[in-house]
N, C-alpha and C positions, 0 to 999 in steps of 0.2 A: 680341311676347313671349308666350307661349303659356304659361309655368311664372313665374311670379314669385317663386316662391321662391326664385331663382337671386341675388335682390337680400338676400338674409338673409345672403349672402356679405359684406357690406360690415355690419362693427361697429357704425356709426352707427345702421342702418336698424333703428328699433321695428318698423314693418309696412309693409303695401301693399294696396291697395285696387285691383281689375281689374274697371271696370263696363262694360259695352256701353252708346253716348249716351244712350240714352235711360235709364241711371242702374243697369239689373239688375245684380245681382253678377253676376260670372264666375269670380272667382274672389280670396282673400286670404290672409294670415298677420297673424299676431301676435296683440297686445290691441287690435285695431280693432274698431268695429262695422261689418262688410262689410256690409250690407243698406242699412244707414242711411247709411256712408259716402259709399257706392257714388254712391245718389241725389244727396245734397249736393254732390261730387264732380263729376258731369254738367251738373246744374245751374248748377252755380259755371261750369263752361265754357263753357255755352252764353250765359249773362249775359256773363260777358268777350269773348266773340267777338262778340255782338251790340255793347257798348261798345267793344271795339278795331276794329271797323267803321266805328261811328259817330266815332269821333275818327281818323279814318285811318292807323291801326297796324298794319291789315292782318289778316290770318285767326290765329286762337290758337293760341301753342306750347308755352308752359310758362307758370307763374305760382306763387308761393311763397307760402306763406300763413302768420306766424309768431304762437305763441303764448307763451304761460310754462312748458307743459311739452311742449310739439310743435312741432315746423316739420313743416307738410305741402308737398311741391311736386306740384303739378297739371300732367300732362303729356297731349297727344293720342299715343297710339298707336295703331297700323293696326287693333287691335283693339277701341280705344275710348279710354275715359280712366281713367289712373294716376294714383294718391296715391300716392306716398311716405311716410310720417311718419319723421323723425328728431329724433335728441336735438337741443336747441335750442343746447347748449353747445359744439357741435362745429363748425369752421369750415365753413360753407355752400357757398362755393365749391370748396373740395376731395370733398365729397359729390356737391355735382353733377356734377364733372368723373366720379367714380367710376359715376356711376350712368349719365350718359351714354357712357361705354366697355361699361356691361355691355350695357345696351337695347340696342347695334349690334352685338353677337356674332350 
């Protein structure tokens, strides 16, 4: 995904966060903090792939992260790692389904 803004298409989505592994921005929208995100972001992936290793889950794909006024979903892209943030009140599973039809365009 090279433009993420293509994800502001879908209602639900506050922002998005594009860092290269090692956490730098690449690029973002919304009221995120991209820099900071970015980092936490990479981070958060690399701890889960190291934990989904170690209990035999296999290599990291995605992982949701829910709060009181965000849900972030964490995803590996060819370009690095994706945040999502969306409203918490919206059904989860139809957001995901939305955002993974866009990522495959």
């Amino acid at each position: 995904m090279n433009d993420i803004s293509v994800l502001a298409r879908i209602p639900e989505v506050l922002g998005a966060v594009l860092s290269d592994p090692s956490g730098a921005l690449l690029d973002f929208f919304g009221s995120v903090d991209g820099e900071a995100a970015g980092a936490v972001h990479a981070y958060s992936v690399l701890a889960l792939s190291q934990a989904g290793e170690m209990v035999g889950l296999g290599s990291f794909q995605r992982a949701v992260v829910i709060g009181p006024k965000a849900v972030c979903l964490l995803s590996l892209q060819s370009e690095g790692v994706l945040g999502v943030y969306v409203d918490p009140q919206k059904p989860l599973a139809l957001i995901e389904k939305k955002l993974e039809q866009l990522l495959l365009e």
